[in-house]
FIMARGU-929611 format. One line per field, with one value per residue (C-alpha): x, y, z; residue in one letter; residue number from 1. Coordinates in steps of 0.02 Angstrom, whole numbers, always signed. Layout:
<rs>
xx	X; ...
yy	Y; ...
zz	Z; ...
rest	a; ...
nr	NUM; ...
</rs>
This chain:
<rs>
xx	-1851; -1729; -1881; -1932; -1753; -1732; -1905; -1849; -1703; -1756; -1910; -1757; -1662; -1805; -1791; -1958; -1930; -1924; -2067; -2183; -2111; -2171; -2333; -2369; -2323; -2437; -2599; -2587; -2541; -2710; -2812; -2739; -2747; -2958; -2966; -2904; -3040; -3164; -3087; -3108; -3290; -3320; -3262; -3346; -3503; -3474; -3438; -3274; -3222; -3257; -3142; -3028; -3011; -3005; -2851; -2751; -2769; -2747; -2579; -2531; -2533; -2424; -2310; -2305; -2257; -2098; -2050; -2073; -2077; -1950; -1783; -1807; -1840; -1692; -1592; -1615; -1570; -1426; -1392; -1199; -1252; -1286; -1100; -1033; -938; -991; -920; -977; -894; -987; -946; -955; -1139; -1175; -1125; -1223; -1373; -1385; -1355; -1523; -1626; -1582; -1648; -1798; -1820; -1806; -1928; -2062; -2051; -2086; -2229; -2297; -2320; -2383; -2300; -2134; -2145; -2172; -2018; -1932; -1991; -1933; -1776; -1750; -1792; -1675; -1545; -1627; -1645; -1479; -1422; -1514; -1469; -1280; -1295; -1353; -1224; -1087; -1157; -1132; -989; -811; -640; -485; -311; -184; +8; +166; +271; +440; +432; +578; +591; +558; +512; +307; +192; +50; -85; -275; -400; -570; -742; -865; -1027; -1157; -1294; -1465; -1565; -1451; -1301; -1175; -1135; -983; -870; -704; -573; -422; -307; -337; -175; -134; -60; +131; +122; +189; +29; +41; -149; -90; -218; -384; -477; -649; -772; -944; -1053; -1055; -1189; -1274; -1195; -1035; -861; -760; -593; -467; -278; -178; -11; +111; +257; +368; +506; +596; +636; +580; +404; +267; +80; -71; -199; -376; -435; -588; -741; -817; -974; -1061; -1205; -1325; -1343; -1141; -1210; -1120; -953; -988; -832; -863; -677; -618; -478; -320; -178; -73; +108; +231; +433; +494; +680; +797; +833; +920; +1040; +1009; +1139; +1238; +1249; +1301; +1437; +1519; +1566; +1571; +1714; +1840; +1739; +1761; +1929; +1983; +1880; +1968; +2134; +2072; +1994; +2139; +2265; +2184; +2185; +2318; +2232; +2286; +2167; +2250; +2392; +2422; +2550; +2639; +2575; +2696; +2566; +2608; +2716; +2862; +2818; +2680; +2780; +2791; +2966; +2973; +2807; +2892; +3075; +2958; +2861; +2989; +2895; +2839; +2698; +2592; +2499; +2335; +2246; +2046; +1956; +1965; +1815; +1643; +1666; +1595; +1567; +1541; +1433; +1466; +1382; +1451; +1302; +1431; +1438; +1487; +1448; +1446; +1588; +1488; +1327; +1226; +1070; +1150; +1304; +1168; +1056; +1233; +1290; +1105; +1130; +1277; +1249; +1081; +1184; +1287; +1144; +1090; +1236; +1253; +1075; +1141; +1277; +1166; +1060; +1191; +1245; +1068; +1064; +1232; +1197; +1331; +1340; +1352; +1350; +1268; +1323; +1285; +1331; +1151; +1119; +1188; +1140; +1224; +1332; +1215; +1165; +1103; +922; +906; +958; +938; +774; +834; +972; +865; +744; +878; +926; +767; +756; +928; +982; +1141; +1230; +1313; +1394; +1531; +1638; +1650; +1747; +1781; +1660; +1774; +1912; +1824; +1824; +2011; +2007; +1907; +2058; +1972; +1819; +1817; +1725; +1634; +1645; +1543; +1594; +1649; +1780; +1956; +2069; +2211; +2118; +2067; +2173; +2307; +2224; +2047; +2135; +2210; +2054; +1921; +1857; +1838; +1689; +1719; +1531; +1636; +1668; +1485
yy	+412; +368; +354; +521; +594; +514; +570; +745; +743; +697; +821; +980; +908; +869; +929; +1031; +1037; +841; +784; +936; +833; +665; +719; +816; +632; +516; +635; +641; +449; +428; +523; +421; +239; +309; +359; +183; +93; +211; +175; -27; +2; +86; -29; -162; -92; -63; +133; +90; +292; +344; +202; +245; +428; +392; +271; +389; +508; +383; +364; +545; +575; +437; +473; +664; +600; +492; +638; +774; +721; +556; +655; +761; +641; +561; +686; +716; +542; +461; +313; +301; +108; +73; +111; -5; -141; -314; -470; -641; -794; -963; -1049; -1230; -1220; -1112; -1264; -1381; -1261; -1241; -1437; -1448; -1327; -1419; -1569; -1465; -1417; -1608; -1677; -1536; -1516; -1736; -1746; -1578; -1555; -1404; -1415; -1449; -1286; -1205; -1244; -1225; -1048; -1019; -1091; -957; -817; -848; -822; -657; -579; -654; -533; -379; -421; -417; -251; -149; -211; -159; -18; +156; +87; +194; +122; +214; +114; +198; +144; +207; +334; +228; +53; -62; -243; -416; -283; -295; -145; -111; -50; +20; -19; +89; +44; +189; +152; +304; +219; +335; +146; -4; -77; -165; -356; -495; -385; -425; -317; -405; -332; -346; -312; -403; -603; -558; -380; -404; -296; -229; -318; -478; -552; -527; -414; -437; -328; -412; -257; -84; +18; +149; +323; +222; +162; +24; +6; -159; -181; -293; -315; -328; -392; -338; -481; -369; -198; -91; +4; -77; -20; -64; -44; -81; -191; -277; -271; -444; -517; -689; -624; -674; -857; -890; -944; -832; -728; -537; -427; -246; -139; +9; +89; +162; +261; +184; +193; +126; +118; -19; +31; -97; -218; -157; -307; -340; -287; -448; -463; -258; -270; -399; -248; -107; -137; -151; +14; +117; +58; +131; +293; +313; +312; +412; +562; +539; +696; +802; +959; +1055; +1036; +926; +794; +654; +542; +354; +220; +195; +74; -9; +76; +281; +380; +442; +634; +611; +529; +664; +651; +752; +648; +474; +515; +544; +391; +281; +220; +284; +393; +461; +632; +618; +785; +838; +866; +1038; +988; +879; +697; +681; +509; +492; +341; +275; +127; +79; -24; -71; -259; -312; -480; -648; -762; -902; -920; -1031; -1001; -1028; -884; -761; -789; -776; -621; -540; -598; -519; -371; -355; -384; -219; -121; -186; -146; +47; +73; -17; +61; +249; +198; +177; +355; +426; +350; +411; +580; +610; +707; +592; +604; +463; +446; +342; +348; +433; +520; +624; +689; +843; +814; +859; +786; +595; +643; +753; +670; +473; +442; +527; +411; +249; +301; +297; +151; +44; +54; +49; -65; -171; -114; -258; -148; -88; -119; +44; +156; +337; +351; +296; +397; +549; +535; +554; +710; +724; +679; +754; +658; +497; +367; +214; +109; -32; -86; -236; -151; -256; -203; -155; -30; +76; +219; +235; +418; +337; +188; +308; +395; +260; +95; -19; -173; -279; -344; -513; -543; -510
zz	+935; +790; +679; +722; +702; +536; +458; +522; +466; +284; +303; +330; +191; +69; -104; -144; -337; -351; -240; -320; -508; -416; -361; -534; -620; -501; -521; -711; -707; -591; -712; -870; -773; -744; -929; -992; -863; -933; -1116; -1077; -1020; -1195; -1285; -1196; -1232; -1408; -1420; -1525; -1560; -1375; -1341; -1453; -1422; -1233; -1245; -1354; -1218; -1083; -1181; -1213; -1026; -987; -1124; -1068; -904; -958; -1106; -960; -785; -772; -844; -723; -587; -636; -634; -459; -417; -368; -458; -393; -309; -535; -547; -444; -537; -416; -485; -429; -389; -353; -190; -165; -63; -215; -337; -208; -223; -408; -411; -319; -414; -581; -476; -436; -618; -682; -557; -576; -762; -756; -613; -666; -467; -417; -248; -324; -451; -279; -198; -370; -348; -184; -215; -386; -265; -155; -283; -315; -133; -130; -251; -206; -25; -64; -180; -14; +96; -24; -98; +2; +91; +65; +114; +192; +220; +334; +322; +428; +357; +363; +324; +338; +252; +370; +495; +560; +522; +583; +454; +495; +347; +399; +311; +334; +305; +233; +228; +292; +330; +323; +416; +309; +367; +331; +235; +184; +102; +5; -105; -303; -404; -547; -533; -555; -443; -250; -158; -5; +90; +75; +217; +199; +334; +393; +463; +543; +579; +523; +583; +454; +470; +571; +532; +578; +583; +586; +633; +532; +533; +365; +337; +174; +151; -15; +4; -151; -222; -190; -262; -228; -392; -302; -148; -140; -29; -31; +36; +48; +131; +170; +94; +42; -112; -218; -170; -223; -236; -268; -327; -275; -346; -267; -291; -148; -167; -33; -18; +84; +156; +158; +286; +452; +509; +687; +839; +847; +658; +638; +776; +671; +561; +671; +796; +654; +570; +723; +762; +579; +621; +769; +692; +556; +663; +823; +853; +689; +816; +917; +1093; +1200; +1244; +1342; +1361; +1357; +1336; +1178; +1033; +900; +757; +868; +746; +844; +831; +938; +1101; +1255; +1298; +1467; +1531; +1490; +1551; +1727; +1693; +1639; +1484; +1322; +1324; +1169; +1170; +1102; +1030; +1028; +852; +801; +689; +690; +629; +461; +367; +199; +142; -28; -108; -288; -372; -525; -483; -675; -721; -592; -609; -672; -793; -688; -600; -431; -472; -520; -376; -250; -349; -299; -147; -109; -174; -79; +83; +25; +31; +176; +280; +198; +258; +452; +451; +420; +524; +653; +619; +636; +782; +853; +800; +663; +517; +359; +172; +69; -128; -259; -434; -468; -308; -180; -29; +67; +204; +353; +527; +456; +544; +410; +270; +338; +246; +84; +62; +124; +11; -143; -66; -52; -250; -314; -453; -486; -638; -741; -873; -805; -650; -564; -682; -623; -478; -343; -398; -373; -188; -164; -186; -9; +96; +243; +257; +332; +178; +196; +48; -22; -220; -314; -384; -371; -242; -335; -446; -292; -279; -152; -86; -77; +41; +174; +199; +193; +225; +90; +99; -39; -115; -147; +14; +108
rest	x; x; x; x; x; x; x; x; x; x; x; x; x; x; x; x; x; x; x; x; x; x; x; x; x; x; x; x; x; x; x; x; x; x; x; x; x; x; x; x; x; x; x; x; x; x; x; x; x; x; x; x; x; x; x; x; x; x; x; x; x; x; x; x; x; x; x; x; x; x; x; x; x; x; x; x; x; x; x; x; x; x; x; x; x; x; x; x; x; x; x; x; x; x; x; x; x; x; x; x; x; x; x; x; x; x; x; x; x; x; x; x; x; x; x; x; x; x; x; x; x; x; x; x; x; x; x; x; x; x; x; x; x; x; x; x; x; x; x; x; x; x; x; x; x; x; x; x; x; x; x; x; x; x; x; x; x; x; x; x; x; x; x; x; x; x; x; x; x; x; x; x; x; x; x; x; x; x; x; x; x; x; x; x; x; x; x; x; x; x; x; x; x; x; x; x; x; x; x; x; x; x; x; x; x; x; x; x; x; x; x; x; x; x; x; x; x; x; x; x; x; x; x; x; x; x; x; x; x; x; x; x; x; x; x; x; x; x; x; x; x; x; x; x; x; x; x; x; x; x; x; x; x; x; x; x; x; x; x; x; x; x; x; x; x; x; x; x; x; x; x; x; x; x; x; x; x; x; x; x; x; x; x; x; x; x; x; x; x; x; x; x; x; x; x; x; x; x; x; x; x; x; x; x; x; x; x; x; x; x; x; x; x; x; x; x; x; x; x; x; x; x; x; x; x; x; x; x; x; x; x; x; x; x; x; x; x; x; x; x; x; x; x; x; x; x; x; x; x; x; x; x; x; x; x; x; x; x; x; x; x; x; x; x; x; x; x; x; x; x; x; x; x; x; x; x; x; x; x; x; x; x; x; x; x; x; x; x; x; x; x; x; x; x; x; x; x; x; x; x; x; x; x; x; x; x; x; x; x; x; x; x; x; x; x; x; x; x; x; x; x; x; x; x; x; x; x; x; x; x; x; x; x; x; x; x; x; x; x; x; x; x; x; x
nr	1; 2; 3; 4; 5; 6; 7; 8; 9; 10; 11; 12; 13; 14; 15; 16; 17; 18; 19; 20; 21; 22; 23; 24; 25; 26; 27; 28; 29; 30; 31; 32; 33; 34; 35; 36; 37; 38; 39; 40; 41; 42; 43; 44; 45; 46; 47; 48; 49; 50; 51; 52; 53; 54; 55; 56; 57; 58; 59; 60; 61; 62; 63; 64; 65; 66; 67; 68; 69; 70; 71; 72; 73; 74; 75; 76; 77; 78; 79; 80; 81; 82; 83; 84; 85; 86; 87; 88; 89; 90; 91; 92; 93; 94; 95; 96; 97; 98; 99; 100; 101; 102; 103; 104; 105; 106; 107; 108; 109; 110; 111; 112; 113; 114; 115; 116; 117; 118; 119; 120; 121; 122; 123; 124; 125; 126; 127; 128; 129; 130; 131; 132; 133; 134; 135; 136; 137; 138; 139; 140; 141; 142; 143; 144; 145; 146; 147; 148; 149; 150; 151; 152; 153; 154; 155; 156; 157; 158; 159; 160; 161; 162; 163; 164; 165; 166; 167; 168; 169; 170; 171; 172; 173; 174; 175; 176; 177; 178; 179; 180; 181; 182; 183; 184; 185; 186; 187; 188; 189; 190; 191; 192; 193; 194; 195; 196; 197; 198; 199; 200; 201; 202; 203; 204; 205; 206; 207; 208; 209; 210; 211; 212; 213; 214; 215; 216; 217; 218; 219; 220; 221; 222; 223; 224; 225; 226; 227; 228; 229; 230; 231; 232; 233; 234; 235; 236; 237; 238; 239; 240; 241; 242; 243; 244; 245; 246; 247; 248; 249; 250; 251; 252; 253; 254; 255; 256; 257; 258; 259; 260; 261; 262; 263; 264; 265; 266; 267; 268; 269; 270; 271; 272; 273; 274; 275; 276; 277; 278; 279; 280; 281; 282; 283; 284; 285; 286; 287; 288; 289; 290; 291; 292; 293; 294; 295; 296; 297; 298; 299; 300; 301; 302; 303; 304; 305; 306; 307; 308; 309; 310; 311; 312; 313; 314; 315; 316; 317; 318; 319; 320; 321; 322; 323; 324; 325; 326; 327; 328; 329; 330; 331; 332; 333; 334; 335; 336; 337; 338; 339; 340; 341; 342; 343; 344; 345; 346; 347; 348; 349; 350; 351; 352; 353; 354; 355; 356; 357; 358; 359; 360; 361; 362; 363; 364; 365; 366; 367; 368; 369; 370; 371; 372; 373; 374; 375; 376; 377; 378; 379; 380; 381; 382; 383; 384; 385; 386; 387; 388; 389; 390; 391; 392; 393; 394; 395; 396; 397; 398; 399; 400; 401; 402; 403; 404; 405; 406; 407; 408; 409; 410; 411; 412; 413; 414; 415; 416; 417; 418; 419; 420; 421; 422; 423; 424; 425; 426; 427; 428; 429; 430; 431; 432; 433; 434; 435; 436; 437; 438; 439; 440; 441; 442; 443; 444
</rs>
């Protein structure tokens, strides 16, 4: 039944113009293969101009056939499996097997052994259906590679590479697809992926998980589709390119590292953001830090002790998150300094993109700056992967140790700022202190 389907199949999609061009060629190639018989008779019998003319007509037809008929044969071909670029690499049973053909080739060439130059032969042609075996099962084969939107460093992935095999006749067997960038590039198919059986007309499709340990861009230029079938003699590895373009967000700290920072981060907030309205919200006992304005006088005369009005937000808590990649130069010019000043400031940006995160999570409205970038102050689900995409490729700059950018933000007395820099504590101004909190990068 799926011998009958296929031959219909190929008999509604057959191309009229090209099989009328074949059958045109094989007649007039029948008549010219008669008229050289016919031309070797004559000249066997002496008639040396019958033979003569009849050859040069035996060899007009033909040559009318490739001038005429063959372009246009050709035309109508596909010849995509010619422009497949397959390169070979020689496996150790491949080294083993050539070993023992040379044998082969001493010892017969020596004995002059018929039997010998038989299995010599055999053995050659197994390199060559080898070959030809290899060519189908990659040729006709297309790739796809599915990633995540949102991918987050030393966090798994899970990625879905498809092979789809289009292929009217033959299945595809013992493929492999690696990535193929360059020696010194970080790819993104690390681990090999192998498929066992694709069916013609079918597709196939593999899980693998990745695991990105640097946060960043990372590209992949090609992968590769290899194949040691059917003999493993020879490893063939057919390319295809690709455009494939990832950015890896940086690393979110985990809970028990993050609440390190955040109790003393939402204490400040809470003192920051506490009795900016005119509604009452609640009251409580008195703290040595309360300012004396806002003790309730009546309520602790009835009480007997000091209590402190506290008053409800008149507006939405807004954040500002400000990352200062001006690190200067590290104090120190050995290898070890350098490698602890990257570290360092790598731990900066990952707490600014924790402590977002934390935000997106909590349903605040944020604003993320950099000395390059800027992102509007908004609910953080809206603008959270805008600012960890600026932050997943940020630089350190060396030249400088801050300058100007911090002291713009003073003038934004009524947003609450979250500060990473290297800048030296007594160079921050006194504005920018009473309105923020300040991470030093020296002291990650």
């Amino acid at each position: 039944m799926a011998t009958q389907n296929l031959i219909a199949r190929m008999w509604h999609h057959r191309d009229r113009p090209g099989w009328r061009n074949f059958g045109i060629a094989m007649t007039v190639l029948s008549v010219a293969l008669v008229i050289a018989l016919f031309s070797a008779a004559a000249a066997q019998q002496g008639r040396i101009w019958l033979a003569g003319t009849t050859t040069a007509i035996a060899l007009g037809l033909a040559g009318w056939v490739a001038i005429a008929i063959v372009p246009a044969l050709a035309r109508r071909t596909s010849l995509r499996w010619l422009a497949y670029q397959v390169d070979y690499r020689l496996t150790r049973d491949g080294v083993i097997y050539l070993a023992a053909i040379f044998i082969l080739i001493l010892a017969a060439v020596n004995t002059g052994n018929n039997l010998l130059f038989m299995i010599l032969a055999c053995s050659l042609a197994g390199i060559l259906i080898s070959g030809i075996l290899s060519r189908i099962v990659l040729s006709g084969v297309d790739l796809k590679f599915d990633m995540p939107e949102h991918i987050f460093a030393e966090q798994p992935v899970l990625a879905e590479v498809e092979l789809r095999n289009e292929k009217q006749l033959w299945p595809s067997f013992s493929l492999r697809v690696a990535g193929e960038n360059k020696k010194d590039e970080a790819q993104i198919l690390s681990t090999p992926v192998f498929f066992p059986y694709i069916p013609r007309l079918s597709a196939a499709r593999q899980k693998v998980e990745l695991r990105f340990a640097h946060r960043g861009v990372y590209r992949q230029d090609a992968f590769g589709i290899r194949t040691r079938f059917p003999f493993g003699f020879f490893e063939k590895t057919r390319k295809v390119d690709s455009d494939i373009q990832i950015v890896v967000y940086p690393r979110i700290e985990p809970a028990d590292q993050l609440c390190e920072v955040l109790p003393l981060l939402t204490g400040e907030m809470a003192t920051y953001f506490r009795g900016r309205g005119n509604e009452l919200h609640s009251l409580r006992k008195y703290l040595p830090t309360d300012s004396a304005r806002f003790v309730d006088w009546k309520t602790s005369a009835k009480t007997g002790q000091l209590m402190v009005r506290e008053f409800a937000r008149e507006d939405e808590r807004r954040v500002m998150l400000v990352l200062d990649p001006f690190i200067g130069q590290p104090e120190g010019s050995g290898q070890e300094a350098v490698k602890e000043h990257m570290e360092r400031f790598e731990r900066a940006v990952s707490l600014t993109a924790s402590i977002g995160w934390h935000f997106h999570e909590s349903n605040s409205v944020i604003q993320f700056r950099t000395d390059q970038f800027s992102t509007p102050m908004a609910p953080a689900s809206e603008i959270i992967y805008d600012a960890l995409q600026s932050l997943a490729q940020i630089e350190p700059n060396r030249t400088a140790s801050g300058g100007a950018f911090l002291d713009e933000f003073a003038a934004y007395p009524d947003v609450f700022k979250i500060v990473f820099t290297r800048r030296a504590q007594r160079t921050i101004p006194t504005a920018l202190w009473s309105s923020s909190y300040i991470f030093f990068i020296d002291r990650l």
